[in-house]
C-alpha positions as a Markdown table, in Angstrom:
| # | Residue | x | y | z |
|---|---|---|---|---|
| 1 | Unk | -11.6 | -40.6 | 21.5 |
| 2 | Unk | -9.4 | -42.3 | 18.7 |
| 3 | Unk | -7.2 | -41.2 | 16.9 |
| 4 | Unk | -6.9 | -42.1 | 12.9 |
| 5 | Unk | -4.0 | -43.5 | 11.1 |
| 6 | Unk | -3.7 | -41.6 | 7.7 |
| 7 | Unk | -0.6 | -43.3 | 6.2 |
| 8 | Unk | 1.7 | -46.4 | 7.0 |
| 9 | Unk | 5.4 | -46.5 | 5.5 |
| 10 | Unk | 7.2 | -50.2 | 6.4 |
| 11 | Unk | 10.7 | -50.2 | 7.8 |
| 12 | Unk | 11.6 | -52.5 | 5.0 |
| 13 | Unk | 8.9 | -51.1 | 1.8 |
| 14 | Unk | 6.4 | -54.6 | 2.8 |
| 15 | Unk | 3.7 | -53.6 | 5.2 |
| 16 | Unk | 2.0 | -57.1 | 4.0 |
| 17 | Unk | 5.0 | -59.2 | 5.0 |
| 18 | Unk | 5.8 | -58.4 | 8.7 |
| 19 | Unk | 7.7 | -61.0 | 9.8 |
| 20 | Unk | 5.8 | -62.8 | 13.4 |
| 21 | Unk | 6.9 | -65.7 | 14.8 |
| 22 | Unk | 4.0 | -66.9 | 16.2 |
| 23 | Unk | 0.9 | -65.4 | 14.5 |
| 24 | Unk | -1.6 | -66.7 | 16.8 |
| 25 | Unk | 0.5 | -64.9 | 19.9 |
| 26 | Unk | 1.1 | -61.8 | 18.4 |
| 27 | Unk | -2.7 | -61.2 | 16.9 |
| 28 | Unk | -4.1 | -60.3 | 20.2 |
| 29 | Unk | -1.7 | -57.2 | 20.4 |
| 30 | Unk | -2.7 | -55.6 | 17.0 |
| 31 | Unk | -6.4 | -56.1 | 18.1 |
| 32 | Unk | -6.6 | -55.2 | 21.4 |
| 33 | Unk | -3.9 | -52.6 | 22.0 |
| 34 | Unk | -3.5 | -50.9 | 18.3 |
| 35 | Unk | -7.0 | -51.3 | 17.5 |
| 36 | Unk | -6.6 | -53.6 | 13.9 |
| 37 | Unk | -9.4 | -55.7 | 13.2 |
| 38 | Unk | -8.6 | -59.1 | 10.9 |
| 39 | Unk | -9.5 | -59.2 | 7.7 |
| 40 | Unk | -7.6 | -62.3 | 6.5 |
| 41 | Unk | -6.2 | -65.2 | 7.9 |
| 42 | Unk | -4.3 | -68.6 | 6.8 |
| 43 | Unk | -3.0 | -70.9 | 8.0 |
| 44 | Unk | -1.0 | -72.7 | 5.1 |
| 45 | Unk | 2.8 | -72.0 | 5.3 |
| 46 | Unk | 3.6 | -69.4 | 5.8 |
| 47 | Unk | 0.9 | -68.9 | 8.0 |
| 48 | Unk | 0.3 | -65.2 | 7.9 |
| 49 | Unk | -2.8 | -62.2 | 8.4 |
| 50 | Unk | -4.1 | -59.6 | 7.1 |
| 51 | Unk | -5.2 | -56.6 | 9.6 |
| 52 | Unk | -6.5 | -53.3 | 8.9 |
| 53 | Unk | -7.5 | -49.9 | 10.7 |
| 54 | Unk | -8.6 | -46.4 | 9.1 |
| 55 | Unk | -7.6 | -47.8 | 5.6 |
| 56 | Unk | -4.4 | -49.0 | 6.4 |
| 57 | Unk | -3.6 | -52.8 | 6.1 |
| 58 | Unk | -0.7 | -54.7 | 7.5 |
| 59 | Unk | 0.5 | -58.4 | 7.0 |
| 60 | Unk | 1.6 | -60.6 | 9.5 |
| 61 | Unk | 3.8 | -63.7 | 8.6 |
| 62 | Unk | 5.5 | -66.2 | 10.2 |
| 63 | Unk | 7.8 | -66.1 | 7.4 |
| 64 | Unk | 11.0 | -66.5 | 9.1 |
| 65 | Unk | 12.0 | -62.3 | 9.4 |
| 66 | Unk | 13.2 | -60.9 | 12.1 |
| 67 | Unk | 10.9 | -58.9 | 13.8 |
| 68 | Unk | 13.6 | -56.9 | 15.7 |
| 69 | Unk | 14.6 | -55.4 | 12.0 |
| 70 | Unk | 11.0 | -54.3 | 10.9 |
| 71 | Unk | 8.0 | -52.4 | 11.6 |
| 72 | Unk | 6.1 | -49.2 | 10.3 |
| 73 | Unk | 5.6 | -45.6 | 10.8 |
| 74 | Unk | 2.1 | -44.4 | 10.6 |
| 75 | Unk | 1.3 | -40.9 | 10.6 |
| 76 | Unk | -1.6 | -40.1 | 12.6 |
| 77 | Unk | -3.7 | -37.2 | 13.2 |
| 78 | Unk | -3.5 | -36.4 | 16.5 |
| 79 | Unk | 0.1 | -38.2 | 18.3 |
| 80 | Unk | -1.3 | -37.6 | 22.0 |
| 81 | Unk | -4.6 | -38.9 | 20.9 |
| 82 | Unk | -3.1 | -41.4 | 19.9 |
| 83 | Unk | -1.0 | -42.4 | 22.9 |
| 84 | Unk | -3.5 | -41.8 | 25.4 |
| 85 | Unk | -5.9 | -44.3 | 23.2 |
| 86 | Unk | -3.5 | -47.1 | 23.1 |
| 87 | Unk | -3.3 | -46.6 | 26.9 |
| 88 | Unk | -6.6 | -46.8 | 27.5 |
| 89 | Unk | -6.6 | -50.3 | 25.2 |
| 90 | Unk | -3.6 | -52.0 | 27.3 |
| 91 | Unk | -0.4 | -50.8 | 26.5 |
| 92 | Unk | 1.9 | -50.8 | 29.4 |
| 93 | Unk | 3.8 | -47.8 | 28.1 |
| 94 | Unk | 3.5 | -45.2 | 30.9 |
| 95 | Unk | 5.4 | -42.4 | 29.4 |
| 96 | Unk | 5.1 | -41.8 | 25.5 |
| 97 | Unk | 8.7 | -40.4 | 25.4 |
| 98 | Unk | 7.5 | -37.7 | 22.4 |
| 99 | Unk | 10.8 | -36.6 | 20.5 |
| 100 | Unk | 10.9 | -34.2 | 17.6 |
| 101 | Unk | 12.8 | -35.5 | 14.2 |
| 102 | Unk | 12.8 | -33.7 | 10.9 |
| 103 | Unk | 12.2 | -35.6 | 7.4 |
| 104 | Unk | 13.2 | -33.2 | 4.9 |
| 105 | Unk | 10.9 | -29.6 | 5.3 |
| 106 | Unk | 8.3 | -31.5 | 7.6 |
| 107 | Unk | 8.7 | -31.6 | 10.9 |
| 108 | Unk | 6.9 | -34.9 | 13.1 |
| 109 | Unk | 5.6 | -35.0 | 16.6 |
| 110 | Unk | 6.4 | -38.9 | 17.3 |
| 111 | Unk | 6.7 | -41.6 | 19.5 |
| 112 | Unk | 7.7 | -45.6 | 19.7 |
| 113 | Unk | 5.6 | -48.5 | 20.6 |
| 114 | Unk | 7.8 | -51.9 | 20.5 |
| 115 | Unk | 5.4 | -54.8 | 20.1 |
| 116 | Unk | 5.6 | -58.1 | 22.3 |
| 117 | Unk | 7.0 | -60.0 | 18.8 |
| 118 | Unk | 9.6 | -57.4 | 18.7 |
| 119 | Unk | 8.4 | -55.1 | 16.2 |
| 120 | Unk | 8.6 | -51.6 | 16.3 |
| 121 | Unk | 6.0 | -49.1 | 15.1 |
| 122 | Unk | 6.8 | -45.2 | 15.2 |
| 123 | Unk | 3.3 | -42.9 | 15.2 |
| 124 | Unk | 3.8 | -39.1 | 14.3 |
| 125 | Unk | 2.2 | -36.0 | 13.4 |
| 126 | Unk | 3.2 | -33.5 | 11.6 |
| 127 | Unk | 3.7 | -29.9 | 13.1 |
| 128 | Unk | 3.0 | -26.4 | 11.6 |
């Protein structure tokens, strides 16, 4: 079973400017683990790729960023759905560590996945 990303908000408002260092070694990740498919690739500086799942499209560039400093939060319809796919497709996360944070009136279900290239993506759903 998958689960379905409905939104993505970036860390730093530019889901199509991720910063990579190395595009080629962090692709496989997105792919395999998160379940992205490409939909764009070049390699003229800054060599950089588009990916996209349920929608949603993200940019990968080695554009000289630090990864550490950027990332996304996706809301997704199902949060243990969602850990248990990304399991299933690799991720050596054995525990998802849910927490409970409140934005404003809504309150999200989440948890962290740090990528190899260092950045961080937060997946929650919202709770009744």
């Amino acid at each position: 079973m998958k689960a379905t990303l409905k939104q993505a908000w970036p860390y730093q408002q530019d889901a199509l400017n991720l910063p990579v260092e190395n595009l080629e070694t962090a692709l496989p990740f997105y792919e395999t683990v998160l379940g992205f498919q490409r939909t764009y690739q070049t390699d003229a500086p800054p060599k950089r790729a588009v990916i996209a799942r349920d929608g949603i499209e993200l940019g990968l560039a080695e554009n000289g960023g630090d990864p550490t400093q950027d990332g996304c939060f996706f809301e997704v319809d199902d949060v243990e759905t969602a850990f248990s796919e990304l399991k299933t497709n690799g991720l050596s996360n054995e525990n998802p560590d849910f927490s409970f944070q409140r934005q404003g009136d809504t309150l999200w279900k989440m948890f962290f996945v740090v990528a190899p290239d260092g950045l961080c993506f937060c997946y929650g759903q919202r709770q009744s």
